[in-house]
Structures are given as C-alpha cells and as structure tokens.
Backbone as a ProteinNet text record, in pm:
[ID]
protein_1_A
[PRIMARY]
XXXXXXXXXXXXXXXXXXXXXXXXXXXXXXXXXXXXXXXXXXXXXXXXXXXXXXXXXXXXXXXXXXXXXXXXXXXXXXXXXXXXXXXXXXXXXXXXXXXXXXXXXXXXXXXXXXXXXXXXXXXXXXXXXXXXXXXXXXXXXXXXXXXXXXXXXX
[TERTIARY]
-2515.3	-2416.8	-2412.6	-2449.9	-2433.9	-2269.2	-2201	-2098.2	-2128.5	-2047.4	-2018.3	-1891.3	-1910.2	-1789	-1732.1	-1603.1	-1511.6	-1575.8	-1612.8	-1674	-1527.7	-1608.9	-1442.1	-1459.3	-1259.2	-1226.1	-1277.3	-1281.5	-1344.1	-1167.8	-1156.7	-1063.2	-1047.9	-994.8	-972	-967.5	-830.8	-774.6	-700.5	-719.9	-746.9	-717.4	-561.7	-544.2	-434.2	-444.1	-299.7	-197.5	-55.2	5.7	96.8	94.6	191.6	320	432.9	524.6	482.4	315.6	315.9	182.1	178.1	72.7	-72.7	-146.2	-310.5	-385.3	-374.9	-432.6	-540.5	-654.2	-763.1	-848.1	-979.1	-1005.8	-1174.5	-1217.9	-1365.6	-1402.4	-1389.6	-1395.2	-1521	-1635.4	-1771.7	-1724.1	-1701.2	-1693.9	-1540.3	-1457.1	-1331.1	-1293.3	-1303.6	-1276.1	-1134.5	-1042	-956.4	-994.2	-932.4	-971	-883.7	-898.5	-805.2	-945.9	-1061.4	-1169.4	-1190	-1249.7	-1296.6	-1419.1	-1507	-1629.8	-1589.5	-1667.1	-1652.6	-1757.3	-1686	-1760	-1917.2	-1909.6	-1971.8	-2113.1	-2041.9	-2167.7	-2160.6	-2110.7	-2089.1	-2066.3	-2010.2	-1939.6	-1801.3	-1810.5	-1664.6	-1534	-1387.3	-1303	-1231.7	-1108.5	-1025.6	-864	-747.6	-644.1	-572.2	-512.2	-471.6	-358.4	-313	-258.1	-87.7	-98.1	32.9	11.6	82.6	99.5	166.6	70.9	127.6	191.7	172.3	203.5	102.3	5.2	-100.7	-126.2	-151.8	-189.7	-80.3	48.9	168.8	152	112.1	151.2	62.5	-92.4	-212.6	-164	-177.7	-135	7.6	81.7	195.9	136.9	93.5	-0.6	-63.2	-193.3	-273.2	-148.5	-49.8	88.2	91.6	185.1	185.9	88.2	-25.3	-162.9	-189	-189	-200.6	-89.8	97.5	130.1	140.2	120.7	84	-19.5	-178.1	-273.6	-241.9	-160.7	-124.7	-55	112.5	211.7	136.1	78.5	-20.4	-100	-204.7	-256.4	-149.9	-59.5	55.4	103.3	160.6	193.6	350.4	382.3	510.8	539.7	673.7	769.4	841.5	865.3	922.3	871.1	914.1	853.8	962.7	890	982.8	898.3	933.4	854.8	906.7	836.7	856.4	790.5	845.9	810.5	842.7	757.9	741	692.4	709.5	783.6	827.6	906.8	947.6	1079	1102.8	1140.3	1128.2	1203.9	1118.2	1174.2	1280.2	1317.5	1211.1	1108.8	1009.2	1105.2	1154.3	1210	1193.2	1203.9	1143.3	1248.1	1211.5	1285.9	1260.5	1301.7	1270.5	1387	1341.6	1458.7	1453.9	1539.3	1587.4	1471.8	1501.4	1395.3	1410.4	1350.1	1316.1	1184.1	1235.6	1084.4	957.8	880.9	756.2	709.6	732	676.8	629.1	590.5	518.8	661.2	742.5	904.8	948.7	1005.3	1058.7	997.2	889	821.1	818	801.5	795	917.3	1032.4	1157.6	1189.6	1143.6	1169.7	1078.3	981.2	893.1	947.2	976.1	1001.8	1183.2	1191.7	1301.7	1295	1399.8	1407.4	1304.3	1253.3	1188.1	994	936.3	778.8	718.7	654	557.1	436.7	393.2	263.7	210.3	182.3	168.3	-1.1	-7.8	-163	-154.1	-187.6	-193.7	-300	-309.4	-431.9	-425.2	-528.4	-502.1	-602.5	-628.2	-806.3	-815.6	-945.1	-981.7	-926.5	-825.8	-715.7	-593.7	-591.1	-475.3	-336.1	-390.1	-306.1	-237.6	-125.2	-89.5	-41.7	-99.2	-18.8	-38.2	41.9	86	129.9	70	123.8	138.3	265.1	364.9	359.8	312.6	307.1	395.4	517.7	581.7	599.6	721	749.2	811.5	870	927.2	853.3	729.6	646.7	528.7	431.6	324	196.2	241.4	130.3	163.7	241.2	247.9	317.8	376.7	504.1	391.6	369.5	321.1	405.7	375.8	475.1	358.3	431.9	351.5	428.2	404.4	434.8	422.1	514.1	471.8	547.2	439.7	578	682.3	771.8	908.5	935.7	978.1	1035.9	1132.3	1236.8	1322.7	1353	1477.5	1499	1687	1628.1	1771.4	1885.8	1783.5	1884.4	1969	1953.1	1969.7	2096.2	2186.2	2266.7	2404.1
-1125.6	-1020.9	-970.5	-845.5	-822.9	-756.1	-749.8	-760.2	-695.3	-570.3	-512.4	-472.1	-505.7	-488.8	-369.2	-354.2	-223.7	-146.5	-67.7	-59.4	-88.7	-136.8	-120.7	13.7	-26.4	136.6	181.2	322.5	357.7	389.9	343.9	359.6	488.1	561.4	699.8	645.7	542.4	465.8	331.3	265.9	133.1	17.4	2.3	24.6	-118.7	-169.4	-283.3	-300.4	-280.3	-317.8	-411.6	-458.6	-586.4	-579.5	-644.7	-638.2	-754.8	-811.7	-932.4	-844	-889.7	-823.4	-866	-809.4	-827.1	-772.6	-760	-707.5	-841.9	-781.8	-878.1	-762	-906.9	-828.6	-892.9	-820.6	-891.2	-909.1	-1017.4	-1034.8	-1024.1	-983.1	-973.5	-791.2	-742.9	-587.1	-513.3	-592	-551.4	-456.3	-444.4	-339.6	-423.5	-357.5	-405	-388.9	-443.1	-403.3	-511.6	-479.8	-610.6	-644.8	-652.9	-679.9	-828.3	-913.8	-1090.7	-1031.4	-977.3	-928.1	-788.1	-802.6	-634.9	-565.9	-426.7	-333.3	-293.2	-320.7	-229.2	-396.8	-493.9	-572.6	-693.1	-725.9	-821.9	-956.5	-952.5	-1115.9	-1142.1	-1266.8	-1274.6	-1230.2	-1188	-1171.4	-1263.6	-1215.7	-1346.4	-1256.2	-1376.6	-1275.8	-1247.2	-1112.3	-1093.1	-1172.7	-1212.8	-1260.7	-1222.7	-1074.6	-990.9	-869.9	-807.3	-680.3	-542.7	-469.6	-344.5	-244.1	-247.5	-163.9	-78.6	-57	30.9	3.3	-126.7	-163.2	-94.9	-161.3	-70.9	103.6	155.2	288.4	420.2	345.7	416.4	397.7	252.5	257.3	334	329.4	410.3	577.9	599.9	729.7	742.4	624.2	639.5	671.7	599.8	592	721.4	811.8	943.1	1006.4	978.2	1100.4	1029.1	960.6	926	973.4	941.8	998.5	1160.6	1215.9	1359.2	1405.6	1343.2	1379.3	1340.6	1219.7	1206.8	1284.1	1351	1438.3	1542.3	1595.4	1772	1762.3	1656.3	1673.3	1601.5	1617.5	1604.7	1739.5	1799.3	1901.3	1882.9	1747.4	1754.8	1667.6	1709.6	1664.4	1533.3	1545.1	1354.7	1270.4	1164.6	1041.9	955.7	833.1	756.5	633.1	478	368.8	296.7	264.1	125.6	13.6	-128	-243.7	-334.3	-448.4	-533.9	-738.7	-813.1	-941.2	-897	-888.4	-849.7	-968.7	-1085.2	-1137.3	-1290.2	-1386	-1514.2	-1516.1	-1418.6	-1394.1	-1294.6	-1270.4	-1180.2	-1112.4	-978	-890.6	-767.7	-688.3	-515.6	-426.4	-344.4	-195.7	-101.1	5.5	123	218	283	381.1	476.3	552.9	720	781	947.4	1013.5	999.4	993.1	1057.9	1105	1188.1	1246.8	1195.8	1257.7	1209	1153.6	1095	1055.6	925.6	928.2	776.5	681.8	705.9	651.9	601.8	705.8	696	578.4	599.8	467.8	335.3	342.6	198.5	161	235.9	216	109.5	184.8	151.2	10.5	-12.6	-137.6	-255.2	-225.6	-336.6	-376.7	-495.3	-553.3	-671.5	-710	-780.2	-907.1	-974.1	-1036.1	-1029.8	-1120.3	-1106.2	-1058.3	-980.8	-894.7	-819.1	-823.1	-713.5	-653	-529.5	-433.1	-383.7	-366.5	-315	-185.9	-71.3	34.3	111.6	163.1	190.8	311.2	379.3	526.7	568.3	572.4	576.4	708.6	771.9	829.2	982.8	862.1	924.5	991.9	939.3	972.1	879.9	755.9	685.2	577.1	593.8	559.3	363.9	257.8	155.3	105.7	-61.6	-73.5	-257	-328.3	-476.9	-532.8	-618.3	-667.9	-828	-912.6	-1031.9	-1071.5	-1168.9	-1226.1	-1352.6	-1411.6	-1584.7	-1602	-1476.6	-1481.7	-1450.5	-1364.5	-1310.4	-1404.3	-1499.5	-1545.5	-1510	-1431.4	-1434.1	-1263.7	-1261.2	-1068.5	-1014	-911	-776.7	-655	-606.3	-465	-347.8	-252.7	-99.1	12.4	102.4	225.8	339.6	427.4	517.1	666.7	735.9	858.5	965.9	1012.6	1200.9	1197.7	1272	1288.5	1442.5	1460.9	1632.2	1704.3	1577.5	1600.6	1732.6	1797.1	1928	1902.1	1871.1	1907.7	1998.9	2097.1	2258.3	2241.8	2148.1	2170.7	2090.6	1987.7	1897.1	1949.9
2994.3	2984.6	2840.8	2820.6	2681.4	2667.1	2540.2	2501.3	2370.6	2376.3	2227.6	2162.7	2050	1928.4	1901.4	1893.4	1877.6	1727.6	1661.1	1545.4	1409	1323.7	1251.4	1209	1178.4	1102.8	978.4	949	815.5	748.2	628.1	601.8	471.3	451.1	396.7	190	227.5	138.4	186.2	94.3	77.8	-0.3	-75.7	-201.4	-175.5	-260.5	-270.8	-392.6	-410.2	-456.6	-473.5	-616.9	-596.7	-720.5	-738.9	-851.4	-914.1	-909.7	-965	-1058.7	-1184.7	-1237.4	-1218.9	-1215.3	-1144.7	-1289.2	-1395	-1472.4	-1552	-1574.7	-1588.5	-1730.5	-1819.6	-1923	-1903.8	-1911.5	-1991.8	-2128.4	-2118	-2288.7	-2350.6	-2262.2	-2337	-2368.9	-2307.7	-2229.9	-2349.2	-2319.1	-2357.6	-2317.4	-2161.8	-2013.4	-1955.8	-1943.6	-1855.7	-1707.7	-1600.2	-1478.4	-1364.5	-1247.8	-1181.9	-1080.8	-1117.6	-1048.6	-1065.6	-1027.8	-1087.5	-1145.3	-1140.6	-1226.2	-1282.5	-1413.3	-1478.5	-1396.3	-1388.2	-1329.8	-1446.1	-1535.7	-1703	-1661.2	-1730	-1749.1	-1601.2	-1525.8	-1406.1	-1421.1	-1545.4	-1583.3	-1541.6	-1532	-1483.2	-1598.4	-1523.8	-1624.7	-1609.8	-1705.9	-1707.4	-1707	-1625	-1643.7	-1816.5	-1800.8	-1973.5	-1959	-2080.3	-2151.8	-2161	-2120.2	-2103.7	-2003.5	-1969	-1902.9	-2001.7	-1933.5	-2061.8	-1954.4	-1772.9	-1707.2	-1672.8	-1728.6	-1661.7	-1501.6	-1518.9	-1339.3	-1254.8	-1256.2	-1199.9	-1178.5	-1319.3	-1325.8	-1264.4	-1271.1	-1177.5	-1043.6	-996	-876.9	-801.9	-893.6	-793.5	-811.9	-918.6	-879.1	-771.6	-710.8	-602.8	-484.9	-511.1	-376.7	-323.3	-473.5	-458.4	-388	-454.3	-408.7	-265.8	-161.2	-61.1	17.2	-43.7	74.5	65.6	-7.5	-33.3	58	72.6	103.9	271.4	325.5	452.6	467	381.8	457.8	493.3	404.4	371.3	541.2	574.6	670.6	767.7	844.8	918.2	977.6	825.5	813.9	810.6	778	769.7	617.3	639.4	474.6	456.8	588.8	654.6	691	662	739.7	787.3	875.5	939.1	935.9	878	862.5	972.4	1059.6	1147.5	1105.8	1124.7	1067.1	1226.1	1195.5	1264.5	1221.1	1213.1	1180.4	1043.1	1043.5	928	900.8	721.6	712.5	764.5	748.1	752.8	944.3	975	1158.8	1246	1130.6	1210.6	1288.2	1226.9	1294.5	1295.3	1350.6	1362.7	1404	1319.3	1330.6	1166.1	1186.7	1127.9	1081.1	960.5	873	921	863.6	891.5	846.7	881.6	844.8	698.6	579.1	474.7	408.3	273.5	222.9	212.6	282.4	229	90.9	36	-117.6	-113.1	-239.8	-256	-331	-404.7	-460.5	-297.2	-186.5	-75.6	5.1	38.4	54	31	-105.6	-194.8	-176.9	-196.6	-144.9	-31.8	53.2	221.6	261.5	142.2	166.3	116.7	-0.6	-123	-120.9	-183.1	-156.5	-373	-411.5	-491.4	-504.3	-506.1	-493.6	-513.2	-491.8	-493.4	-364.5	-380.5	-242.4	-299.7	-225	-207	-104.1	-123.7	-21.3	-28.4	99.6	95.3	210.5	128.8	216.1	260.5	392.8	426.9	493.3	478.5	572.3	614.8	797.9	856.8	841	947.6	933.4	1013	1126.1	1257.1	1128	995	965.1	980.8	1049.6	1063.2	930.1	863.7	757.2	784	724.7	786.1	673	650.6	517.9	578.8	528	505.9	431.3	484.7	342.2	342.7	249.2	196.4	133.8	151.9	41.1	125.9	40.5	16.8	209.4	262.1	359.4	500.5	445.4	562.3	492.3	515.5	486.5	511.6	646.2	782.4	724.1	661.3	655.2	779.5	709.3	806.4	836.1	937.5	938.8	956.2	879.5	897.3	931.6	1010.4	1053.2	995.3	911.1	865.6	986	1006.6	1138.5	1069.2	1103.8	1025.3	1106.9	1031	1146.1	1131.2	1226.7	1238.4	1186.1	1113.3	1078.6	965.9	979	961.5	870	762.6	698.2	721.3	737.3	766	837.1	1006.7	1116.5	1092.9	1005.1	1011.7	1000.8
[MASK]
++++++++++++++++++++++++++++++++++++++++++++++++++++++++++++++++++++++++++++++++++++++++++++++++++++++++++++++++++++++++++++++++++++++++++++++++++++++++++

C-alpha cells in the first residue's frame, strides 16, 4: 500500500519573539546576531554579555511589517485573536475586535511574565502564532482572523 505525506507548509514569515534576550556575538567576526553560528565566518557565537535592545527593536519591526502585510492582503483593519490551551487550565477563547497592528497584537499575546512567541504566516494567508511560557510548556496556539468590525456603526 503506498501512503503519501501532506506536503508541508511554505511559510510567508517565520519569525520568533521572546521578552528574554537572544542576542549573541562572534567574537572572531564581532557580528552580533541571535544565530549559534555567524552568518560572515561560521564559527560558533557566544551569548553577549548585556542587551542593548536591538534584538527586541528589529523584531517588533518584523511584527509591524507582517501584520501590515497580512491586514493589507485581508483587506481589513481589524482583527480578532482566538487562543486555545491557553494557561497552565489549557483554556480557550478570544478578544474583541481590535486594530490590526503589530503593538495590538503583542498586546493580546503577552502577559507579565516570561514567554515567547513564534509567528507564522502561510502562503493561504493564514496568520498563527504560539506561545511558550512557564504555564503553557507544550505551548498555547492563537489564530489571528480579520474581523469586519466597523467603528462607525457603534
């Protein structure tokens, strides 16, 4: 009986954030980077010593420019996050409509504490996003969906 594999997804973007710093140096190179090898010569790095915020500050850029490049092809301004095990009660449910942004988001993901998020967006356009911390181990999944929502109309 032959038997074939679903193909995997191609993913658009692909990107992970964390409030824990990931910033790394090559000390042959003196390249920052959050890679385990430098991209320049392929030695291993090592983590720095301090955080200056760069890692943080690109990445919430990539945030922006992703949910921008998802609202734009939507065609909408809203969104609506659904989540699922979410917390150490694995529990599910979802926020109100708000703006599309990459702030609004991070918002609606993040909580006080240590996490990291890894966001992904195929090729369907489908925006999804899993969350790692001390409470989810196994990880929370969220689906990001445009919403229709209409300020005017309230």
């Amino acid at each position: 009986m032959k038997t074939s594999t679903a193909p995997a997804p191609c993913y658009i973007w692909d990107f992970e954030l964390s409030n824990s710093c990931q910033c790394r140096i090559c000390d042959e190179c003196c390249i920052g980077t959050e890679s385990l090898t430098c991209d320049e010569c392929m030695r291993e790095t090592r983590e720095m010593d301090y955080c200056d915020g760069e890692c943080w500050e690109y990445k919430l850029e990539w945030l922006d420019e992703l949910v921008e490049k998802w609202s734009t092809s939507c065609g909408r301004d809203y969104m609506v996050v659904s989540g699922r095990a979410m917390g150490w009660q694995r529990t599910s449910g979802h926020t109100d409509a708000m703006p599309a942004t990459g702030k609004e988001l991070l918002k609606a993901l993040t909580f006080s504490g240590d996490w990291t998020l890894n966001f992904r967006l195929d090729e369907d356009n489908l925006l999804t996003v899993r969350r790692w911390s001390h409470d989810e181990p196994t990880g929370a999944t969220f689906i990001v969906s445009p919403s229709e929502y209409n300020p005017d109309q309230d």
